[in-house]
C-alpha positions in Angstrom: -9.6 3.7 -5.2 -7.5 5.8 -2.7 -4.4 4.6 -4.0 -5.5 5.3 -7.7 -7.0 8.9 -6.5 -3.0 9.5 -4.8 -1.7 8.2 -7.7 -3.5 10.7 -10.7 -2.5 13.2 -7.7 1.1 12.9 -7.9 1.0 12.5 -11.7 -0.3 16.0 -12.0 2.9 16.9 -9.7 5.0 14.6 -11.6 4.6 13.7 -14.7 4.6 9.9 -13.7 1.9 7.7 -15.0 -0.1 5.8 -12.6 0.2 2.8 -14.8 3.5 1.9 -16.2 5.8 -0.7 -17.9 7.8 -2.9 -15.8 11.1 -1.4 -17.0 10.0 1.9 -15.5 10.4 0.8 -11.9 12.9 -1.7 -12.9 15.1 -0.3 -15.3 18.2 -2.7 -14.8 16.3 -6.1 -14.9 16.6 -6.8 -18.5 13.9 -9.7 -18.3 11.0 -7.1 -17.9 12.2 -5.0 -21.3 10.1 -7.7 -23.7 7.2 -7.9 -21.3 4.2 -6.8 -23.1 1.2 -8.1 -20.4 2.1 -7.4 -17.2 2.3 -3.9 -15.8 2.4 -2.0 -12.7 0.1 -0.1 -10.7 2.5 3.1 -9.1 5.4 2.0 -7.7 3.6 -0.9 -5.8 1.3 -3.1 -7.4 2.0 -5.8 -10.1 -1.0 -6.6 -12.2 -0.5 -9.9 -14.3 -4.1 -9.9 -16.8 -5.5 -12.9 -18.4 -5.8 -11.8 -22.0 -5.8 -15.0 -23.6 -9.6 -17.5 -23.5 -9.2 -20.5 -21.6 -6.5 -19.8 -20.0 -6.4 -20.9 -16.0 -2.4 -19.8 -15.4 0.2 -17.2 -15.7 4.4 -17.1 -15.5 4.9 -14.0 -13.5 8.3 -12.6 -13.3 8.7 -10.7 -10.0 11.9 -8.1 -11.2 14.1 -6.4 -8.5 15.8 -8.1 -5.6 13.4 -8.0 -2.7 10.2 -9.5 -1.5 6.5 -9.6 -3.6 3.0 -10.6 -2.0 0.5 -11.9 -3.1 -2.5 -9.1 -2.0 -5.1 -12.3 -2.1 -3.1 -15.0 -0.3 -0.4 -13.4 1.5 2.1 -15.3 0.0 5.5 -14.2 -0.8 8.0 -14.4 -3.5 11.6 -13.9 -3.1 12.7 -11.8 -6.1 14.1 -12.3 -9.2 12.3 -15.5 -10.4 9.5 -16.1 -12.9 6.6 -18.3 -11.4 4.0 -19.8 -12.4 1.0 -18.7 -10.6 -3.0 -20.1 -10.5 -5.2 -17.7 -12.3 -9.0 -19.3 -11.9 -11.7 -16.9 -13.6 -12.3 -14.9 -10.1 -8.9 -14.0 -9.8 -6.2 -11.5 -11.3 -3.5 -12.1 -10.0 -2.0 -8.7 -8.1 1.3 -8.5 -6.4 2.4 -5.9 -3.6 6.1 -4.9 -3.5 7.7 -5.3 -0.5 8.7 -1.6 0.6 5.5 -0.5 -0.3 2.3 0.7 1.1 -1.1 1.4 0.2 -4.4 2.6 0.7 -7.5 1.0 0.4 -11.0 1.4 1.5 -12.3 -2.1 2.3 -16.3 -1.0 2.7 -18.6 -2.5 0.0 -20.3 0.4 -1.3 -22.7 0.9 -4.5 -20.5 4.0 -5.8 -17.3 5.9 -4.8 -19.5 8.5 -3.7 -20.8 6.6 -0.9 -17.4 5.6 0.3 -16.7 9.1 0.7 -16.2 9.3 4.6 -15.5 5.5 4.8 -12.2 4.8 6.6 -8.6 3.8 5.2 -6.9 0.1 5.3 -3.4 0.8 4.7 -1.0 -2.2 2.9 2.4 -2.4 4.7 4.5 -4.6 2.6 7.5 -5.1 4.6 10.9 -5.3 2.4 13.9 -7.2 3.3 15.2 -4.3 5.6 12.0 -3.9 6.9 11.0 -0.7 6.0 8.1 0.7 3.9 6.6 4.0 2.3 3.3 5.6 0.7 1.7 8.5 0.2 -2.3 9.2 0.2 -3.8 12.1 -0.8 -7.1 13.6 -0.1 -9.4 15.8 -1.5 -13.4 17.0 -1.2 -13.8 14.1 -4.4 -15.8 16.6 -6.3 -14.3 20.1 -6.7 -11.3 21.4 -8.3 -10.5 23.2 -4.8 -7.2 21.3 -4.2 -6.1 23.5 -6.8 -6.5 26.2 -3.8 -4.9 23.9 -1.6 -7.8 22.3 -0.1 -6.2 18.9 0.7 -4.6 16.5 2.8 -1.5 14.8 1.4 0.1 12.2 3.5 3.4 10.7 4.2 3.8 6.9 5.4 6.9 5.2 6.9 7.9 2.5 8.3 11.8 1.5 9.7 13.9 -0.6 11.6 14.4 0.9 15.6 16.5 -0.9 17.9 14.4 -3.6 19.3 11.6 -3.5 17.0 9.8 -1.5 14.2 8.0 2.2 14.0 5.5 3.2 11.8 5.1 7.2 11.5 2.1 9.6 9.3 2.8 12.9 8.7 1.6 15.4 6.3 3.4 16.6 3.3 2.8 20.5 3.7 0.2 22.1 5.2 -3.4 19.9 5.4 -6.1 22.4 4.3 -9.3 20.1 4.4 -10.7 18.8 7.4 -12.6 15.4 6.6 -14.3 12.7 8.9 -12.2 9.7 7.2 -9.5 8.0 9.5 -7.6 5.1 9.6 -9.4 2.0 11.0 -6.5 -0.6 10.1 -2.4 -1.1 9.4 -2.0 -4.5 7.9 1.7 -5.7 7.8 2.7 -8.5 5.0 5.7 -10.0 6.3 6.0 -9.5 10.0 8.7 -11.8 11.2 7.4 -12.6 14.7 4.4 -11.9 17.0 4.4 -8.3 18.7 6.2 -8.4 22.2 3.9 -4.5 22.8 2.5 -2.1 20.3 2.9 1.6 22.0 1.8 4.8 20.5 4.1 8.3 20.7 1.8 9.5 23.1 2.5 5.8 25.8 -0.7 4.3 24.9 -0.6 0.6 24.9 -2.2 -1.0 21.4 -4.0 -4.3 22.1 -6.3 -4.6 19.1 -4.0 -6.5 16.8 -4.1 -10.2 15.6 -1.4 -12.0 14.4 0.6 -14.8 12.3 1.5 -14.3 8.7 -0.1 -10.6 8.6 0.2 -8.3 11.3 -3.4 -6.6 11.6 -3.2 -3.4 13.9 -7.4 -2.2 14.7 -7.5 1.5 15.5 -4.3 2.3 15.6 -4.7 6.4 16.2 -7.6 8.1 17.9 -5.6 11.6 15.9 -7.5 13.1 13.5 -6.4 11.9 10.0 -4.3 14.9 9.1 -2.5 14.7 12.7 0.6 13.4 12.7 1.0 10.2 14.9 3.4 6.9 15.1 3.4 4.1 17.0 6.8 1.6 17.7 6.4 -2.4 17.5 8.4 -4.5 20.3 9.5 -7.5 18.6 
């Protein structure tokens, strides 16, 4: 929901649909122009629908030349190739695209409402530079007061440093809403090897992470959500 809520955001800035054709994001992979199923989600998510009964798989064809995951299994697919992937009735099957990164709230909740104040997950698909970017953006959920700017619009990165990786949030503009939501985890598809130290731009050492396959970084900011705040990982 967060990422769909950023994404009707920025399509009021914009102009750019939240869901769009294939050829949209990948206008020089001439495989994707007859594709009439599959679509994505922003600039990050490919969705690949069942639409046909008794139908149990799916040939997926990841466009571009970097890295795709799998946001169920973690697995990862080396762009371009078309794959055939498992698509039992509980699943439909999502992709991630590496350079990407999303928001998600992970509580259970009966309603949207009641997620209000619930706390952010946020996607890092790493690409094969190993860098990412998102945006989330924040409002009251109710009123049409972001219109007076009452809202928090955020700016995620993550590059290559030196001897490791740094992750940054900053605001785009000026935040305007104070809220109680904050960021409880980073998960990071694609991390290449476990952390040597996780340190924050204020020293503070990070120990609440778990790794192989996905990095998983608990708490990684005591800042209030619209304070900026990074953190650089030692590989």
């Amino acid at each position: 929901m967060p990422f769909w809520y950023t994404l009707f955001y920025e399509a009021t800035q914009n102009g750019s649909p939240p869901m769009r054709p294939l050829w949209v994001e990948f206008p020089n992979d001439t495989v994707v122009f007859k594709e009439q199923k599959n679509f994505m989600v922003g600039n990050a998510l490919l969705v690949a629908p069942i639409t046909t009964p008794h139908t149990f798989t799916t040939d997926v064809h990841f466009p571009g030349t970097d890295v795709w995951y799998d946001i169920e299994t973690d697995k990862k697919y080396q762009a371009p190739q078309t794959v055939t992937i498992d698509a039992p009735l509980s699943k439909i099957p999502v992709f991630q695209r590496g350079g990407t990164i999303v928001p998600l709230k992970m509580r259970v909740r009966r309603s949207s409402q009641l997620a209000q104040h619930d706390p952010f997950t946020l996607n890092v698909a790493l690409n094969n530079d190993g860098s990412a970017s998102g945006t989330l953006f924040i409002d009251d959920y109710y009123s049409f007061a972001y219109k007076k700017g009452k809202f928090v619009y955020l700016q995620f990165e993550m590059k290559r440093v030196n001897n490791g990786l740094q992750f940054s949030a900053s605001t785009k503009g000026q935040a305007n809403l104070e809220t109680s939501e904050w960021i409880e985890r980073i998960r990071i598809y694609g991390f290449p090897s476990a952390p040597k130290s996780i340190t924050t731009h204020t020293g503070e050492t990070l120990d609440h992470f778990e790794w192989p396959d996905v990095l998983e970084i608990k708490k990684p900011s005591a800042q209030k959500i619209w304070e900026d705040f990074s953190f650089t990982i030692e590989l």
